[in-house]
N, C-alpha and C positions, 0 to 999 in steps of 0.2 A: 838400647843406645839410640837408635833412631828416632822412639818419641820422644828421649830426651831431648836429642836435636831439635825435632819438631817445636816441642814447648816452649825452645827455648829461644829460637827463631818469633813464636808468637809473640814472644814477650817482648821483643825486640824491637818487634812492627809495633807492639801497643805501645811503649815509651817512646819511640820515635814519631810517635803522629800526637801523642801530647804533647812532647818537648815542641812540635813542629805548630801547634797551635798558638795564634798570634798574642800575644800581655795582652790585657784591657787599656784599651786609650788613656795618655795622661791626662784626654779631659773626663773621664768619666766621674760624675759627680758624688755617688760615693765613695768612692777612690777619696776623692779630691778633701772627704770631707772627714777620712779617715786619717788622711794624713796630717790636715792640722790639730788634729785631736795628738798622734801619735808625736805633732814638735811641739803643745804645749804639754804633754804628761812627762814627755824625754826632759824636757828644761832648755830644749835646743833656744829658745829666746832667751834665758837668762843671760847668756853671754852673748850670742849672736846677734841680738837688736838692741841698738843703744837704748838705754833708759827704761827698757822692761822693767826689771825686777825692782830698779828702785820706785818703780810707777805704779808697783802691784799688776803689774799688764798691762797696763793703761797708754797702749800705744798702737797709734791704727795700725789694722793690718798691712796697710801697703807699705809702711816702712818694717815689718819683721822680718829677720834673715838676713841682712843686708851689712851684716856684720859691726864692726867696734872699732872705736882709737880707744878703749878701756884695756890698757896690758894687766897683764897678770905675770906677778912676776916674783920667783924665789931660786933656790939653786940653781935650774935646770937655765936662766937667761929669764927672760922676756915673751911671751906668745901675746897675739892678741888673736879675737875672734875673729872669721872670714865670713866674708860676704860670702851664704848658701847658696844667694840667687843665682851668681856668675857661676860659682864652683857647681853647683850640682846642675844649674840650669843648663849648664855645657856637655852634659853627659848624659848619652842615650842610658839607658835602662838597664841595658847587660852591665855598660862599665860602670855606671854608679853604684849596684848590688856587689860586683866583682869589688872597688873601690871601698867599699863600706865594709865590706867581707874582712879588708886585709889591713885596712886603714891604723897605723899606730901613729900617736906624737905625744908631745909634750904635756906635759898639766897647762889649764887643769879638764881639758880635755876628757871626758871619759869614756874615750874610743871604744874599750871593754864593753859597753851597753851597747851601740850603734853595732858591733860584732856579730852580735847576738839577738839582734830583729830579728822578728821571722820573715819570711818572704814578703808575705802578704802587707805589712808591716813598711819595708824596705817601698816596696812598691807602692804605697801609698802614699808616704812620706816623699817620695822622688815626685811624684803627681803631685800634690800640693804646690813644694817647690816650683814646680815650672808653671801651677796655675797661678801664681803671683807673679812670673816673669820677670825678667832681668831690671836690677833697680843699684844704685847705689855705686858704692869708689871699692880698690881693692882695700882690705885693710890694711895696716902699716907689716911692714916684715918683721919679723922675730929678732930679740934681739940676745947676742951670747950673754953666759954667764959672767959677771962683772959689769956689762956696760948696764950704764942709767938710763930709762926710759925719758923723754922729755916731755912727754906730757903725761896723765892720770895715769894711775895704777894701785891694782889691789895688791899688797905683799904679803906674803910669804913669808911665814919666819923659818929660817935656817932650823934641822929636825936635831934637837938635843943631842950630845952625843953618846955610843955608846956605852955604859957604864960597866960591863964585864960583869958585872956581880948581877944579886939577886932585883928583880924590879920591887 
């Protein structure tokens, strides 16, 4: 019983002086270089920076993340993309991972991928983010189901309905 105790106390000192070990700087340039790798494979600019996808990418870096007046919009209302600079530039490193961890919303959003980063992944992607710095407006709030967006937007077609029988 006792070296179980012992063992298990060591184990205890050994996670608590890693967990105790400081993240790598948000400037560190690997980091930094991992993470825009990890927002252009995720698709994070497809929606988040105006005119990416229709540009093929073709849009400087210091305007990406900076969010959209481009709504997306079907059943659920209206979302549009958010400026990452402000949102994630605002958040130390624990709350952003924490943040990402639990993060659910609307289409077409696909929170389910950002969930399921790995650490290392999370953490590099956060470093990137704040090594571009805070830039841009908030983007427009969401809007309910039924109301009209007033400017641009990709639709949505309403999902056929049920038909009970065979597909």
């Amino acid at each position: 019983m006792l070296r179980i105790l012992i063992t298990a106390s060591l184990l205890l000192a050994a996670l608590s002086a890693v967990a105790a070990q400081p993240a790598a700087p948000a400037s560190d340039p690997d980091r930094i270089r991992r993470g825009r790798y990890v927002a252009l494979i995720g698709g994070c600019n497809d929606c988040h920076t105006k005119g990416f996808a229709p540009s093929g990418g073709k849009v400087p870096e210091s305007q990406w993340l900076t969010g959209s007046d481009l709504g997306f919009s079907g059943a659920w209302g209206t979302t549009y993309p958010g400026n990452l600079r402000t949102k994630i530039g605002a958040m130390d490193l624990p709350t952003w991972k924490a943040y990402a961890r639990a993060l659910t919303t609307r289409p077409p959003m696909p929170y389910w991928a950002l969930n399921e980063m790995s650490e290392a992944d999370l953490e590099a992607l956060w470093a990137f983010v704040h090594s571009l710095g805070a830039s841009g407006d908030a983007a427009p709030a969401a809007l309910p189901p039924g109301q009209e967006p007033s400017g641009p937007a990709v639709r949505f077609p309403m999902p056929p309905p049920e038909s009970g029988g065979k597909h």
